[in-house]
GURO-568773 format. One record per residue: residue in three letters; residue number from 1; x, y, z of N, C-alpha, C in turn. Coordinates in Angstrom, 2 decimals. Atoms other than C-alpha are relative to their C-alpha. Layout:
residues N
+-----+-----+---------+---------+---------+---------+---------+---------+---------+---------+---------+
! res !   n !      nu !      nv !      nw !     cau !     cav !     caw !      cu !      cv !      cw !
+-----+-----+---------+---------+---------+---------+---------+---------+---------+---------+---------+
! ala ! NUM !       X !       Y !       Z !       X !       Y !       Z !       X !       Y !       Z !
...
+-----+-----+---------+---------+---------+---------+---------+---------+---------+---------+---------+
This chain:
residues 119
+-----+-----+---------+---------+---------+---------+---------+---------+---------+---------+---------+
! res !   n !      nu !      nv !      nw !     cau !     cav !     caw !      cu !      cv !      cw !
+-----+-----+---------+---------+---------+---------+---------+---------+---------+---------+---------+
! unk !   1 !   -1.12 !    0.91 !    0.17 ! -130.85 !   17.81 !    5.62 !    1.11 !    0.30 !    1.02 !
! unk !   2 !   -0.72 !   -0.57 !   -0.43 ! -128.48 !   19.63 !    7.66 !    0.02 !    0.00 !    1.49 !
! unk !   3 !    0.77 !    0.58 !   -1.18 ! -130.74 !   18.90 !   11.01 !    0.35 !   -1.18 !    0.07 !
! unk !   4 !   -0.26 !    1.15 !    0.22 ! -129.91 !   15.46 !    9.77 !    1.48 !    0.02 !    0.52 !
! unk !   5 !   -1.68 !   -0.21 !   -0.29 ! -126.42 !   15.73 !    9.89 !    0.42 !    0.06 !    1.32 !
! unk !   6 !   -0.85 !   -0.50 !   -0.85 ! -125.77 !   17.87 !   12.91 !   -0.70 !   -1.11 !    1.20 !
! unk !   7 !    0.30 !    0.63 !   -0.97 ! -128.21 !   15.23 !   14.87 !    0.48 !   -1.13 !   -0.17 !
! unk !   8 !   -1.01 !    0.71 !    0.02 ! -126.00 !   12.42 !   13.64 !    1.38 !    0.39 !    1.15 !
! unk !   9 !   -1.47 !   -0.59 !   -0.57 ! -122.76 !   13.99 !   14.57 !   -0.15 !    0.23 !    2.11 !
! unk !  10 !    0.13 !   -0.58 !   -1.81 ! -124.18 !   15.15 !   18.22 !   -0.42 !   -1.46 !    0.48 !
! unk !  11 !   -0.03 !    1.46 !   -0.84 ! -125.46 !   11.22 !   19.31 !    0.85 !   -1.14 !   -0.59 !
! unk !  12 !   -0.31 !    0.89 !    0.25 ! -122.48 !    9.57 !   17.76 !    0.91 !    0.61 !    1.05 !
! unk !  13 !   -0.69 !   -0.58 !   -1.12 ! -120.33 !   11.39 !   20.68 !   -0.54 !   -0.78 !    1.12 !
! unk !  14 !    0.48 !    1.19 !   -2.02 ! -122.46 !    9.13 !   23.38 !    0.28 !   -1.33 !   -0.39 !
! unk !  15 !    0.02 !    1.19 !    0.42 ! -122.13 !    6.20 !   21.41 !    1.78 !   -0.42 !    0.30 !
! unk !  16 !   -1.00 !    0.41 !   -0.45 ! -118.09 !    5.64 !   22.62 !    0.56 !    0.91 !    1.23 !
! unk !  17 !   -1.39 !   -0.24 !   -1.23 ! -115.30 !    6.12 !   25.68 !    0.90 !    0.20 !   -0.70 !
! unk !  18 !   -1.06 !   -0.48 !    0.06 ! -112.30 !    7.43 !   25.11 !    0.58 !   -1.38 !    0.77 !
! unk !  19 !   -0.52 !    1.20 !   -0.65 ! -110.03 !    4.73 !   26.74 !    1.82 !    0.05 !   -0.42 !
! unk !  20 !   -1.72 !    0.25 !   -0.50 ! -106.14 !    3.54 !   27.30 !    0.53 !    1.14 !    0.15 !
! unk !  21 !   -0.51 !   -1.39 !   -0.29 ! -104.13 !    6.64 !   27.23 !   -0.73 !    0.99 !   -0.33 !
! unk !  22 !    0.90 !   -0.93 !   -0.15 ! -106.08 !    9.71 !   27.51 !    0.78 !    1.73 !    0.27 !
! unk !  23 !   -0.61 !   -1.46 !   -1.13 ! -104.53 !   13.39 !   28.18 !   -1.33 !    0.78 !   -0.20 !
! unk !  24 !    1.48 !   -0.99 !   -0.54 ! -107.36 !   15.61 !   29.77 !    0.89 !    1.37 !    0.31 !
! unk !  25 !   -0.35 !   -1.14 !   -0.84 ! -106.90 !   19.22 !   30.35 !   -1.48 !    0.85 !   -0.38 !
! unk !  26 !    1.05 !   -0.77 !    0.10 ! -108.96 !   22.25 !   30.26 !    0.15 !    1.47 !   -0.58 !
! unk !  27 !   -0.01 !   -1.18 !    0.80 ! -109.13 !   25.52 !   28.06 !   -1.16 !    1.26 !    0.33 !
! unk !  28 !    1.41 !   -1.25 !    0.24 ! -111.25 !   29.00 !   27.73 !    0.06 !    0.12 !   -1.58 !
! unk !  29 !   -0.17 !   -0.69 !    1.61 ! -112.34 !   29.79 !   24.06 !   -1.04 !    1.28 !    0.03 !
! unk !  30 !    0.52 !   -0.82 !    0.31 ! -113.56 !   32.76 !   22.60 !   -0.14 !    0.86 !   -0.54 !
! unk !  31 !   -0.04 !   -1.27 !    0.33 ! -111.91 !   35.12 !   20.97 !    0.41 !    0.81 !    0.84 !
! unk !  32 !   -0.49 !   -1.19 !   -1.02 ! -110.09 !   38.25 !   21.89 !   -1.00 !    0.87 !    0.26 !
! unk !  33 !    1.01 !   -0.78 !   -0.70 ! -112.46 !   40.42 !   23.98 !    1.07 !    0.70 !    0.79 !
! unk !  34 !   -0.69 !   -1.43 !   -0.29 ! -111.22 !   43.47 !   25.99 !   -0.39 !   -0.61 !    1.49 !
! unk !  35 !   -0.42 !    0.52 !   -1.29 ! -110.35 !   42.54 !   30.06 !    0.74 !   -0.79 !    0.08 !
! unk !  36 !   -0.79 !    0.52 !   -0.74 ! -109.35 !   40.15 !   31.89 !    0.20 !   -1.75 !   -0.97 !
! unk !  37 !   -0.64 !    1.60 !    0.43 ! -107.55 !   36.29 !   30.22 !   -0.31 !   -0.82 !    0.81 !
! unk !  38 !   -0.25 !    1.11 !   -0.89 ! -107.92 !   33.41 !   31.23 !   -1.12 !   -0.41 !    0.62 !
! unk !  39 !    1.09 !    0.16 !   -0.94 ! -109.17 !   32.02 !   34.08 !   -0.72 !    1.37 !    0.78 !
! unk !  40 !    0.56 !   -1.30 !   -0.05 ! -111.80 !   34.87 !   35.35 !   -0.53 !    0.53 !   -1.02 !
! unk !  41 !    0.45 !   -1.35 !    0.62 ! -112.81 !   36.24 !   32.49 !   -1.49 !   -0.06 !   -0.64 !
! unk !  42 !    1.51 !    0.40 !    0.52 ! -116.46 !   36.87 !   31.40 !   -0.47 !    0.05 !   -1.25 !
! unk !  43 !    0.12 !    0.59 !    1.71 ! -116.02 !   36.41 !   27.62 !    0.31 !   -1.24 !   -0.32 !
! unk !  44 !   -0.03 !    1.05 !    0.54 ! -114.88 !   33.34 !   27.36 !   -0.83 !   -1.10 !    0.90 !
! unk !  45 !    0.88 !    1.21 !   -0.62 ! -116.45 !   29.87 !   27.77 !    1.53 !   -1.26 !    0.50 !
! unk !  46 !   -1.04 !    0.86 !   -0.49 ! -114.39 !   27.51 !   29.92 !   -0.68 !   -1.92 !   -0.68 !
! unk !  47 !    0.03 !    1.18 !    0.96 ! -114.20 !   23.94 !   27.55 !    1.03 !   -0.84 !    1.07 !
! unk !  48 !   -0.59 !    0.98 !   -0.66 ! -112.95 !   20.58 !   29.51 !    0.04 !   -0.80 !   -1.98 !
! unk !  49 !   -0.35 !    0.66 !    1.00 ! -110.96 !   18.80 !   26.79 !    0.57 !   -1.74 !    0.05 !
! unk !  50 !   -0.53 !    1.46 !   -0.15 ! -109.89 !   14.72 !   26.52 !    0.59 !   -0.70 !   -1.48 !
! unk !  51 !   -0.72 !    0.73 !    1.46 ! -107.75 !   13.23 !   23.56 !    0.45 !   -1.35 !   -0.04 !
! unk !  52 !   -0.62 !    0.91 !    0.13 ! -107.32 !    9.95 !   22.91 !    1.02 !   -0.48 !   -0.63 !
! unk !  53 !   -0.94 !    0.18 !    0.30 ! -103.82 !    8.50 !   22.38 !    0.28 !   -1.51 !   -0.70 !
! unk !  54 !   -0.04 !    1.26 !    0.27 ! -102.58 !    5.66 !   19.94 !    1.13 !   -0.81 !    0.76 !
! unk !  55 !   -1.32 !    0.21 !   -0.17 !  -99.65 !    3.64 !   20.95 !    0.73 !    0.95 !   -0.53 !
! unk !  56 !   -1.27 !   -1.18 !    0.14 !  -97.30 !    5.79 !   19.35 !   -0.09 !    1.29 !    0.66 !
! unk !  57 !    0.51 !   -1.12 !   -0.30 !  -98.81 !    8.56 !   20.76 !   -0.57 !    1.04 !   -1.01 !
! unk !  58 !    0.47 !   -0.70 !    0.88 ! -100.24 !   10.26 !   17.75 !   -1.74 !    0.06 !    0.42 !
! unk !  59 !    1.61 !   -0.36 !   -0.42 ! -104.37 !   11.70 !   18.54 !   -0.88 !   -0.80 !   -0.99 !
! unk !  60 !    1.07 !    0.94 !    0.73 ! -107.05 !    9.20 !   17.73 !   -1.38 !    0.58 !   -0.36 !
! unk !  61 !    1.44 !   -0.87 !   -0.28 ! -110.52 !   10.96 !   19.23 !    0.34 !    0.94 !    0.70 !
! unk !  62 !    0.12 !   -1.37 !   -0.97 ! -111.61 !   14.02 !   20.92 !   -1.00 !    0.18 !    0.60 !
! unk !  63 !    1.19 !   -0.39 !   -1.20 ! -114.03 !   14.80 !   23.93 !   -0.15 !    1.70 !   -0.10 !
! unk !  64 !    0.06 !   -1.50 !   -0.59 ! -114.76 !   18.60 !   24.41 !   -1.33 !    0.18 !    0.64 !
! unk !  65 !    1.26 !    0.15 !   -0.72 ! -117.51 !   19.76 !   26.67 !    0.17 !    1.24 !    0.82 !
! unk !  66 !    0.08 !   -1.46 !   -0.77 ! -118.46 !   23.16 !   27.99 !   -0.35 !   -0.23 !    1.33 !
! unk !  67 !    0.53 !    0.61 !   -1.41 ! -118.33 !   23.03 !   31.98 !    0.13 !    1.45 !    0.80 !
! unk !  68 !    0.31 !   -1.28 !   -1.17 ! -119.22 !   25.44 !   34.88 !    1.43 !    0.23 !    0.59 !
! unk !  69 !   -1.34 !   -0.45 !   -0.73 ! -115.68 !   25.47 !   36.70 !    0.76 !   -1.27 !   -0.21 !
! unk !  70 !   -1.05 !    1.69 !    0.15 ! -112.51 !   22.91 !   36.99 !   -0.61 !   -0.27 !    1.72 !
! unk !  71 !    0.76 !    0.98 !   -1.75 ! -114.29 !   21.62 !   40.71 !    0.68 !   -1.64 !   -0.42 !
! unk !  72 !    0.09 !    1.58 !    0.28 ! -113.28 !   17.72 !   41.32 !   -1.04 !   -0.79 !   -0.84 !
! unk !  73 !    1.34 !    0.78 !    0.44 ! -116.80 !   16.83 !   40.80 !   -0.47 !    0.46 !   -1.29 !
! unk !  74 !    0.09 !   -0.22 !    1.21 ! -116.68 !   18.75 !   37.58 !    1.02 !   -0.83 !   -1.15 !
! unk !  75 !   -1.01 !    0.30 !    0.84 ! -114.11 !   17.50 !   35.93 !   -0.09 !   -1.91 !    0.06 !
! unk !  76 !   -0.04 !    0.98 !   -0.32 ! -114.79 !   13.93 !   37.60 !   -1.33 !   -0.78 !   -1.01 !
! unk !  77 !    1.04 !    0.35 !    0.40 ! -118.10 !   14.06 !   36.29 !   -0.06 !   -0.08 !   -1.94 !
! unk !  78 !    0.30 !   -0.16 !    1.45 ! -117.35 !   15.05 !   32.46 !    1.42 !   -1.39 !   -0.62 !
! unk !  79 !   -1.03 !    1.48 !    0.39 ! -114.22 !   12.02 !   32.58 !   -1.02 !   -0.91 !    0.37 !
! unk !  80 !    0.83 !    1.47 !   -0.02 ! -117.06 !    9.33 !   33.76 !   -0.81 !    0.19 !   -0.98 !
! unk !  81 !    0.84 !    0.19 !    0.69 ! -119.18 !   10.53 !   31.09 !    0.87 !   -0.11 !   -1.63 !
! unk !  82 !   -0.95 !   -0.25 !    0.96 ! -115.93 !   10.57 !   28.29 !    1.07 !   -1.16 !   -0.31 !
! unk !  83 !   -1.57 !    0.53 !    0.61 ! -113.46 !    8.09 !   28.88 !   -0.27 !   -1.28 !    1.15 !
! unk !  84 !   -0.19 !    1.61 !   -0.07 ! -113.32 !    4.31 !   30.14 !    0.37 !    0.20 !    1.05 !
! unk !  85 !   -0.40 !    0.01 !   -1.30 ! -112.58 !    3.61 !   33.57 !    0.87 !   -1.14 !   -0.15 !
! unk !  86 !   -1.31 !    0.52 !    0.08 ! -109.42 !    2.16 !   34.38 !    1.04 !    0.69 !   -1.20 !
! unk !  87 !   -0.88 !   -0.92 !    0.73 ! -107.80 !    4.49 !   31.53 !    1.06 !    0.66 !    0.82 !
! unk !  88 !   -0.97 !   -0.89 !   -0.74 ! -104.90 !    6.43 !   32.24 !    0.03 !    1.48 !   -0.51 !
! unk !  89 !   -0.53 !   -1.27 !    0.59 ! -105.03 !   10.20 !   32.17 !    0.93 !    0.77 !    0.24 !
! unk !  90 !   -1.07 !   -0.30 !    0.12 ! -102.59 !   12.23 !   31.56 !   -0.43 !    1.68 !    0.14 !
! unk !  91 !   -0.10 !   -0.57 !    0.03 ! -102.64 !   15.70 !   32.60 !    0.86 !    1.23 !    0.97 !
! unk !  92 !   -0.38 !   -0.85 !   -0.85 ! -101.64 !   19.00 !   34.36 !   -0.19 !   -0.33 !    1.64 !
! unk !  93 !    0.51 !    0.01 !   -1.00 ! -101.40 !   19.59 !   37.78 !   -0.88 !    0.45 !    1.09 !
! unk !  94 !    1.40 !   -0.59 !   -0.78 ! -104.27 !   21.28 !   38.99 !   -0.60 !   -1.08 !    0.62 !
! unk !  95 !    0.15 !    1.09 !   -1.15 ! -105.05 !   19.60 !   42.32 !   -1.64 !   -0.69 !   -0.57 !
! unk !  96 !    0.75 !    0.60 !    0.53 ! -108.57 !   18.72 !   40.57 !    0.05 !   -1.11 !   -0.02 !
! unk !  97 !   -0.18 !    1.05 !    0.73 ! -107.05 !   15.84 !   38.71 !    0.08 !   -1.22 !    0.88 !
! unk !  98 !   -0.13 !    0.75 !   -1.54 ! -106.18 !   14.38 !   42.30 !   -0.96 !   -0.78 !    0.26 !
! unk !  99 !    2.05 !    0.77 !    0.03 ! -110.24 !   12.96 !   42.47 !    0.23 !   -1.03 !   -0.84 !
! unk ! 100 !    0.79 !    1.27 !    0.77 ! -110.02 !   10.97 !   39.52 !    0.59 !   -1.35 !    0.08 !
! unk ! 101 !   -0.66 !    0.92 !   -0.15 ! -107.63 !    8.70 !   40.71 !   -0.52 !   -0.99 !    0.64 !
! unk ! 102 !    0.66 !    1.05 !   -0.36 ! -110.24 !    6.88 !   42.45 !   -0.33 !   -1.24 !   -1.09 !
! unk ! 103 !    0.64 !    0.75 !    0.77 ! -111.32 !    5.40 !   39.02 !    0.48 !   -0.39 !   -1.51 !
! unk ! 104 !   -0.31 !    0.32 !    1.23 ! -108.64 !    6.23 !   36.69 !    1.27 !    0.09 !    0.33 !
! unk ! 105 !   -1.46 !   -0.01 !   -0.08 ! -104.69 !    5.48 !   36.23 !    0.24 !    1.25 !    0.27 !
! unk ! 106 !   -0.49 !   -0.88 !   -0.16 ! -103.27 !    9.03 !   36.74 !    1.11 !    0.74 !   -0.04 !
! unk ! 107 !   -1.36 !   -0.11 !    0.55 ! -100.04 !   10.62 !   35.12 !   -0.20 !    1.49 !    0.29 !
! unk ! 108 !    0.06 !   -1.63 !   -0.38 !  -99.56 !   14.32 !   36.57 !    1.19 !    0.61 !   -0.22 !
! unk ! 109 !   -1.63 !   -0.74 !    0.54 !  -97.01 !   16.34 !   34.60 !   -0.33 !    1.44 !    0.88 !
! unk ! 110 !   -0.32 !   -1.31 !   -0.31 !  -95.63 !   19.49 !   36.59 !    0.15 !    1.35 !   -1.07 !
! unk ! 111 !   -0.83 !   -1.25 !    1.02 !  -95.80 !   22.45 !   34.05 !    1.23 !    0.58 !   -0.18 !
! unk ! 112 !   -0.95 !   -0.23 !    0.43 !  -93.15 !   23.72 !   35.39 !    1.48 !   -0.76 !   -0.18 !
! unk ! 113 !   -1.36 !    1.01 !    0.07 !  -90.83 !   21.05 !   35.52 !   -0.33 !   -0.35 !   -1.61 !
! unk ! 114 !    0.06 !    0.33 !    1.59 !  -92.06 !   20.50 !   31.81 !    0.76 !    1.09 !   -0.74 !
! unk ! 115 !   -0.63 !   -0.65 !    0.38 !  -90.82 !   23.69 !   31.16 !    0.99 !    0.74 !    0.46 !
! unk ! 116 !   -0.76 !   -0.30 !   -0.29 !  -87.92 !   24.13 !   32.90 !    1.11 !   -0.88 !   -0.79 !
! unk ! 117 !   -1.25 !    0.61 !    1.04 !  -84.63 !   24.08 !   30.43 !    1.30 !   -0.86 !    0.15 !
! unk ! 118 !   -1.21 !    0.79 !   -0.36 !  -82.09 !   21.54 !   30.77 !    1.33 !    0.56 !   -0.35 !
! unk ! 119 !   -1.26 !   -0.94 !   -0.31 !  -78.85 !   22.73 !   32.01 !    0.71 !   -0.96 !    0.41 !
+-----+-----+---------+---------+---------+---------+---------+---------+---------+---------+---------+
């Protein structure tokens, strides 16, 4: 029964796009392990993430997807297989994101201008 289930759940993920507003970024998960954070490190698994946005902006769906590196063609390749073309994503600026603008709107927040305090 449970085979049932989890093979539901895994081909209803191909069955839609993500679409209109979109914020994409990218994460490591794993758990605390002993070295190095982050990017580099050989405990964790690097996860490409995509959220779909309502009008108000409150989270509709979710994409996640374990990928080899942030490369253009990585990241290019797991948004054509995730999210609607002509969408607009919305993310960081890791020059990556720069590629997908061939195929998708493109909103590039500066981290640190996101987190720099108004004075």
């Amino acid at each position: 029964m449970f085979h049932k289930i989890r093979s539901a759940m895994g081909s209803r993920g191909t069955l839609y796009k993500l679409g209109n507003s979109v914020e994409m970024d990218e994460s490591y998960f794993g758990g605390k392990h002993e070295g190095k954070c982050g990017r580099g490190s050989e405990n964790k698994t690097l996860v490409a993430v995509a959220l779909e946005l309502s009008d108000a902006g409150t989270p509709l769906f979710l994409k996640m997807q374990a990928i080899p590196d942030t490369k253009c063609e990585t990241l290019l390749n797991f948004a054509e297989s995730n999210i609607s073309e002509g969408s607009t994503i919305h993310s960081d600026a890791l020059r990556s994101y720069h590629t997908l603008s061939k195929k998708y709107n493109i909103d590039i927040k500066s981290i640190i201008r996101l987190m720099t305090p108004n004075i």
